[in-house]
C-alpha positions as YAML, in Angstrom:
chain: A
units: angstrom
residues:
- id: 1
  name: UNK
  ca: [15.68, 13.68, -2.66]
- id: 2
  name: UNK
  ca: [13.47, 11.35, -4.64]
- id: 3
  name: UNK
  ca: [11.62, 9.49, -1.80]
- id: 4
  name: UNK
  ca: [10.92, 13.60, -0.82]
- id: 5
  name: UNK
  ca: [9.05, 13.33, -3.93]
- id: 6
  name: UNK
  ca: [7.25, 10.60, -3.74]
- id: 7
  name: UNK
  ca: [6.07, 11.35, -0.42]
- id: 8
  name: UNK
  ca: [5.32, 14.89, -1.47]
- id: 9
  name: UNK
  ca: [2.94, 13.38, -4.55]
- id: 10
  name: UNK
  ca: [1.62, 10.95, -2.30]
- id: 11
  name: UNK
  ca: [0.55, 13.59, 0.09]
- id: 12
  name: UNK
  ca: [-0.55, 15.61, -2.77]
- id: 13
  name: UNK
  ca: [-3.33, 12.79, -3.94]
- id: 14
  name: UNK
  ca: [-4.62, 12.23, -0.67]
- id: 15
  name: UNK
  ca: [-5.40, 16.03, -0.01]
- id: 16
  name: UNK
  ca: [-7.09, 16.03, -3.66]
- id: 17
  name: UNK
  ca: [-8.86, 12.60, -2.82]
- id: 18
  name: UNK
  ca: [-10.07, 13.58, 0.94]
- id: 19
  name: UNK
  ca: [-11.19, 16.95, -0.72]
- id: 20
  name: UNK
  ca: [-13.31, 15.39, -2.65]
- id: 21
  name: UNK
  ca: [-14.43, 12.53, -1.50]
- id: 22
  name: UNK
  ca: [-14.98, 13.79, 2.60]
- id: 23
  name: UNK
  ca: [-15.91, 17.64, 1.46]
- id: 24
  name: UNK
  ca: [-17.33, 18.03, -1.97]
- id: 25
  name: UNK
  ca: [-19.96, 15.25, -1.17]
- id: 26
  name: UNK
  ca: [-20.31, 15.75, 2.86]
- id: 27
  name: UNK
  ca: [-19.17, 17.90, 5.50]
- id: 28
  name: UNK
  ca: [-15.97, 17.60, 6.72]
- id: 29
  name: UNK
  ca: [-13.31, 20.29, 8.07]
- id: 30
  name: UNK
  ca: [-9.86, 21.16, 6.68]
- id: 31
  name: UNK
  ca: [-8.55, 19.21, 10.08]
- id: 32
  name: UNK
  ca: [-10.02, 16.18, 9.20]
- id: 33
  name: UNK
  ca: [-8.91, 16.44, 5.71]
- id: 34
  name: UNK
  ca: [-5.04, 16.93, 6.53]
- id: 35
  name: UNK
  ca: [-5.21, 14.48, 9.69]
- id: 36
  name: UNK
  ca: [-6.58, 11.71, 7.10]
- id: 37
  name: UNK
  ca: [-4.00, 12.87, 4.09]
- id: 38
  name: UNK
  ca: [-0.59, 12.42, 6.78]
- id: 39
  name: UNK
  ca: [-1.87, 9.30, 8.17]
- id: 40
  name: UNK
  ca: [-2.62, 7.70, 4.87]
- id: 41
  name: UNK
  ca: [0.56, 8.83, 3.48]
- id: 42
  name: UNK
  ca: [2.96, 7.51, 6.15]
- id: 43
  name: UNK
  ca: [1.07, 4.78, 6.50]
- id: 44
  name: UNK
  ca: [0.89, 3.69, 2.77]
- id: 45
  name: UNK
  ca: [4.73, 4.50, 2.02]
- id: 46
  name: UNK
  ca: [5.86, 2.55, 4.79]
- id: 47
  name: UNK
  ca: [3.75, -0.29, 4.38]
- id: 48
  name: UNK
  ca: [3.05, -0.63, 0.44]
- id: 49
  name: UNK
  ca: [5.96, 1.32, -1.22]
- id: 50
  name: UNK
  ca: [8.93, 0.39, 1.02]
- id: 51
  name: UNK
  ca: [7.92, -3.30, 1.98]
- id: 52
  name: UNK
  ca: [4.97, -4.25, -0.12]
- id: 53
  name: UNK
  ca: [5.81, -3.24, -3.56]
- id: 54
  name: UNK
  ca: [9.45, -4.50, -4.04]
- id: 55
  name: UNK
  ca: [8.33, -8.51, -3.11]
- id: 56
  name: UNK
  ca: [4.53, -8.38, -4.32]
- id: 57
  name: UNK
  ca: [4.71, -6.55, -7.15]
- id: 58
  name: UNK
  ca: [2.63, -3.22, -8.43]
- id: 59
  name: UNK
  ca: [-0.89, -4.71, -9.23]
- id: 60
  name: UNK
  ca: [-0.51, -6.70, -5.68]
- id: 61
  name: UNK
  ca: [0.13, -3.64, -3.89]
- id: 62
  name: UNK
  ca: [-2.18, -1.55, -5.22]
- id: 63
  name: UNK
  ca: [-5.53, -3.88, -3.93]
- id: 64
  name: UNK
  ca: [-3.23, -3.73, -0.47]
- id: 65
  name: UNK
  ca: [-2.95, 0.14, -0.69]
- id: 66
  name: UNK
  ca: [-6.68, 0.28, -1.65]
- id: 67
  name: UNK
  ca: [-7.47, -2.06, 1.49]
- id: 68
  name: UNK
  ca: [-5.35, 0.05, 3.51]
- id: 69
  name: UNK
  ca: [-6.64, 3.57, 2.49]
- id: 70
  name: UNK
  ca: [-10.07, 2.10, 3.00]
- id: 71
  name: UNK
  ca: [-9.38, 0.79, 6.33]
- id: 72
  name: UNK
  ca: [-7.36, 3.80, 7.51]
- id: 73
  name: UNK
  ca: [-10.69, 5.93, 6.46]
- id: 74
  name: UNK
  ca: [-13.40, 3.84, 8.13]
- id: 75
  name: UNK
  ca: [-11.29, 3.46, 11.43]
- id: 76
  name: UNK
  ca: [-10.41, 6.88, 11.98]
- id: 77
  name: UNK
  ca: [-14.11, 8.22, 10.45]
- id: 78
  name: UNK
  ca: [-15.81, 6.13, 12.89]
- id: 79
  name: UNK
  ca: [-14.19, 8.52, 15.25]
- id: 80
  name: UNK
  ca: [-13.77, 11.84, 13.43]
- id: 81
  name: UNK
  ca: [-16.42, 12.18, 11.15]
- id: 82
  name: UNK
  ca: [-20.38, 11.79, 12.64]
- id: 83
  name: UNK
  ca: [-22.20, 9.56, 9.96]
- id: 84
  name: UNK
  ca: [-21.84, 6.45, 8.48]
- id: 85
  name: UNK
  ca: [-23.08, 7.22, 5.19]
- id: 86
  name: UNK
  ca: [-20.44, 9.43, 5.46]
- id: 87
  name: UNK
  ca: [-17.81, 7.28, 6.45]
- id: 88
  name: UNK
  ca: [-19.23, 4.51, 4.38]
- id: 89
  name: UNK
  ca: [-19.25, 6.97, 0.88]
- id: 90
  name: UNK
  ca: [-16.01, 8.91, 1.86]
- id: 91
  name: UNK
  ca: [-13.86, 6.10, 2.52]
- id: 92
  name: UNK
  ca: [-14.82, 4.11, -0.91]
- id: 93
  name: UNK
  ca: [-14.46, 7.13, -2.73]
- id: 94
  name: UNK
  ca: [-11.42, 8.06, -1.96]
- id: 95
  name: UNK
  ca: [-9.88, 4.93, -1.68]
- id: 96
  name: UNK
  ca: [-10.87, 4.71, -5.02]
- id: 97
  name: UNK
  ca: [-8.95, 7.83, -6.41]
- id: 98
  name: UNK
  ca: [-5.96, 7.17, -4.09]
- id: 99
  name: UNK
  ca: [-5.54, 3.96, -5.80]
- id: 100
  name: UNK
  ca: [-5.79, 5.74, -8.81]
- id: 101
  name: UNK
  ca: [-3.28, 7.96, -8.24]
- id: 102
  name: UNK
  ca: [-0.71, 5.53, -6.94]
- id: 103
  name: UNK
  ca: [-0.57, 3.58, -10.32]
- id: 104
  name: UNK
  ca: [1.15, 6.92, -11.38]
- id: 105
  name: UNK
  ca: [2.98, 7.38, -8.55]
- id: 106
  name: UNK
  ca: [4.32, 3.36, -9.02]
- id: 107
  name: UNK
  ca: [5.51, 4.25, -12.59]
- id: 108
  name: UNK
  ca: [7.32, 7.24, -11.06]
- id: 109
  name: UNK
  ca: [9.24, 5.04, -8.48]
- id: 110
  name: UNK
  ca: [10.10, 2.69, -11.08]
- id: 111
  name: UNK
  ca: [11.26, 5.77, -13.59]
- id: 112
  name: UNK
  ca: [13.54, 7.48, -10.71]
- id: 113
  name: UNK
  ca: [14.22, 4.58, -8.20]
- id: 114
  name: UNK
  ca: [15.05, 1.22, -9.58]
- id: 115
  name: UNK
  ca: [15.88, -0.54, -6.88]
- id: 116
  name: UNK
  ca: [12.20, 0.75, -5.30]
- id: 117
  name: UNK
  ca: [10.85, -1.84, -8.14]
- id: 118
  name: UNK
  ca: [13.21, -4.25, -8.41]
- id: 119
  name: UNK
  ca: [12.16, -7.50, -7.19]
- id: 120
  name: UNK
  ca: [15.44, -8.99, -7.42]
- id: 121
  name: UNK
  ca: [16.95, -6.37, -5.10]
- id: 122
  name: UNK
  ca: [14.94, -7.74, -1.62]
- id: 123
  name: UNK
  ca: [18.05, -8.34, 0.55]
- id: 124
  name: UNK
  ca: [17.74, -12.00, 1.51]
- id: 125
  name: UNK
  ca: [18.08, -12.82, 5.96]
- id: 126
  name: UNK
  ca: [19.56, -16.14, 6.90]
- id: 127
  name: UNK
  ca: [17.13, -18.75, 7.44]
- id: 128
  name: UNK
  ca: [14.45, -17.30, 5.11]
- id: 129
  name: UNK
  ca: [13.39, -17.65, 1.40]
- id: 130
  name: UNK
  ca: [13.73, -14.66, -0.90]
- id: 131
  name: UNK
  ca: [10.58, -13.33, -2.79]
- id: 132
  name: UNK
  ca: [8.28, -15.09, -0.34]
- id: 133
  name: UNK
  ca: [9.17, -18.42, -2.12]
- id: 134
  name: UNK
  ca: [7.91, -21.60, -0.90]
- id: 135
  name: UNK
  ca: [10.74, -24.43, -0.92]
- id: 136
  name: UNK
  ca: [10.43, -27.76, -1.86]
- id: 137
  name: UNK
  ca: [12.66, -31.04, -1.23]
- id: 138
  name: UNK
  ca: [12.72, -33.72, -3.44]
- id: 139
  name: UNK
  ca: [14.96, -36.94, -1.85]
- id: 140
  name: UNK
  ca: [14.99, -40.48, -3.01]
- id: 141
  name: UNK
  ca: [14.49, -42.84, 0.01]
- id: 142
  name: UNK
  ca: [15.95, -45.92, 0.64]
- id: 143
  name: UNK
  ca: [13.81, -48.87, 0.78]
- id: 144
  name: UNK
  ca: [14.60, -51.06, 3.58]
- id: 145
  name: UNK
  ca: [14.00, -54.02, 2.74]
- id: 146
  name: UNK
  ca: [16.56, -53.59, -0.95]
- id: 147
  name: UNK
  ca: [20.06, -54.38, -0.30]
- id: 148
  name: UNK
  ca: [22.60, -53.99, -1.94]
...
């Protein structure tokens, strides 16, 4: 019931931040509005809350959500909407509140869901390192010509 939640504020933000940053400053229709607010929603809960935030961290995930709102925007405006200053102006400005919105939403998946911020919780796969670790070896080797 909690990820409902989250998903529901999610959606919630990107509906205010399209609004105003596609309609209040240009011309763009309700379609384009709600097409833009689902995509960025399952797009950024799948990428940056489910996989992202629990091994990178909030402040990491935040610049990826902001990268990925932006990109999501200028992709899908180069199609939709018909001008760049549009596209250019709409997708920065949103981007902008959506990332502002989702430092709220990250305290509210640490408040309800734990193990949504827990870094410690990222099941670990054979073969790999956990937290995205790099592993070093230290060995002592023999010198050949030593014996003993």
């Amino acid at each position: 019931m909690e990820q409902a939640k989250v998903i529901l504020l999610k959606f919630i933000v990107c509906l205010i931040a399209f609004s105003i940053g596609l309609d209040l400053f240009f011309d763009a229709t309700l379609t384009d509005i709600i097409s833009f607010s689902v995509t960025t929603t399952v797009a950024t809960y799948i990428l940056a809350d489910r996989i992202l935030l629990p091994r990178i961290g909030q402040g990491n995930t935040l610049m990826a959500e902001f990268l990925l709102t932006y990109t999501i925007v200028w992709l899908f405006g180069s199609i939709l909407l018909h001008g760049y200053l549009q596209i250019a102006w709409g997708s920065a400005i949103s981007a902008v509140i959506i990332t502002a919105g989702e430092v709220y939403i990250h305290k509210f998946l640490a408040k309800h869901l734990p193990s949504a911020s827990n870094r410690e919780g990222v099941p670990s796969h054979p073969g790999t390192t956990p937290k995205l670790r790099f592993v070093t070896e230290f060995a002592e080797d023999e010198d050949p010509t030593k014996r003993k």
